[in-house]
C-alpha positions as CSV (number, residue, x, y, z in Angstrom):
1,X,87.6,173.1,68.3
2,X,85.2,175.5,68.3
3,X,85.1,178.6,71.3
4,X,81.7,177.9,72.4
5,X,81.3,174.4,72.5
6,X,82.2,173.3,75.8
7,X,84.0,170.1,76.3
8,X,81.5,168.0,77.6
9,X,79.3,168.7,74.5
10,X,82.1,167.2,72.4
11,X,81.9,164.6,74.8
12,X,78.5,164.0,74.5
13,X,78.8,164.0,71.0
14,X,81.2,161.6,70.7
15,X,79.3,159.0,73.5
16,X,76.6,159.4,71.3
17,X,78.4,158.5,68.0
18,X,79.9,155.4,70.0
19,X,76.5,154.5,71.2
20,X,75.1,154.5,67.8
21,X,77.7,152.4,66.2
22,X,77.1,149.7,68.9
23,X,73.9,149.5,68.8
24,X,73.9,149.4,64.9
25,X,76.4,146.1,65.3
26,X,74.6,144.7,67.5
27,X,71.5,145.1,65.5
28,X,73.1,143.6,62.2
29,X,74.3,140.6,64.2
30,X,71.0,140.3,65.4
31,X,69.2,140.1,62.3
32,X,71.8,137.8,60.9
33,X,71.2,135.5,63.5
34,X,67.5,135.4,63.1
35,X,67.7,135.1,59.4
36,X,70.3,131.7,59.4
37,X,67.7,130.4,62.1
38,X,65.1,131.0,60.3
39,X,67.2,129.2,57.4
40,X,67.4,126.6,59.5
41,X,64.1,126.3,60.8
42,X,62.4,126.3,57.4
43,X,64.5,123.5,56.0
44,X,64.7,121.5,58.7
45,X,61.2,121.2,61.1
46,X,57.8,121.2,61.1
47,X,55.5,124.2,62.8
48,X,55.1,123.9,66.4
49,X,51.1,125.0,66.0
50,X,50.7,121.6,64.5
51,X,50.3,119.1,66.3
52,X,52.3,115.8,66.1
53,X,51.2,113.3,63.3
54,X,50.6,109.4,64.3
55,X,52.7,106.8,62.8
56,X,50.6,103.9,62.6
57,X,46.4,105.1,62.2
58,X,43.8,102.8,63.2
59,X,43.4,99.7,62.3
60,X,41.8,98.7,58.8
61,X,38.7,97.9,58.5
62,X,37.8,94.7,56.0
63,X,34.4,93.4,55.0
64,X,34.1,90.2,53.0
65,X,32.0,90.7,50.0
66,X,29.4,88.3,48.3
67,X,30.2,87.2,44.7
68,X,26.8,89.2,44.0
69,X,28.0,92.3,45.6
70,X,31.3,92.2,43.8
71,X,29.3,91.5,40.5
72,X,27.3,94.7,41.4
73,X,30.2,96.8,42.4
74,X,31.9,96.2,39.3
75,X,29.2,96.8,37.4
76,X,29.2,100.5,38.9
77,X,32.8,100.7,38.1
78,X,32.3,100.1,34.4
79,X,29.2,102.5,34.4
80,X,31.5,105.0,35.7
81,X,34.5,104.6,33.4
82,X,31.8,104.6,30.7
83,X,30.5,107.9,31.2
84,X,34.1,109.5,31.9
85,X,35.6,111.3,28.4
């Protein structure tokens, strides 16, 4: 021990060096923690900004078409699938 360092400087030193070490524990368990919930949290849920989906959406819509209509409509089909490469 060195003649001009007083004890409670070697105390100090030594609370410090204690300090530290807990703290960095503490930090590493921390950051483990946070990492497996993130884990979790990615594989498992959906983001709380969203808002919640419906199950069931509104109810469908139907309209009955004419035999001319339908004639008509698939007319525009085939003039589509025509012109497509």
């Amino acid at each position: 021990m060195p003649e001009h360092v007083s004890i409670l400087q070697l105390m100090g030193v030594a609370v410090l060096a204690v300090a530290t070490v807990i703290w960095v524990v503490g930090l590493s368990r921390l950051l483990r923690r946070a990492r497996t919930e993130a884990a979790v949290r990615h594989h498992g849920r959906v983001l709380r900004a969203i808002p919640r989906q419906r199950r069931s959406g509104p109810a469908a819509e139907t309209v009955e078409l004419t035999p001319e209509e339908r004639a008509a409509f698939a007319g525009l089909v085939r003039q589509f699938s025509d012109s497509r490469p």
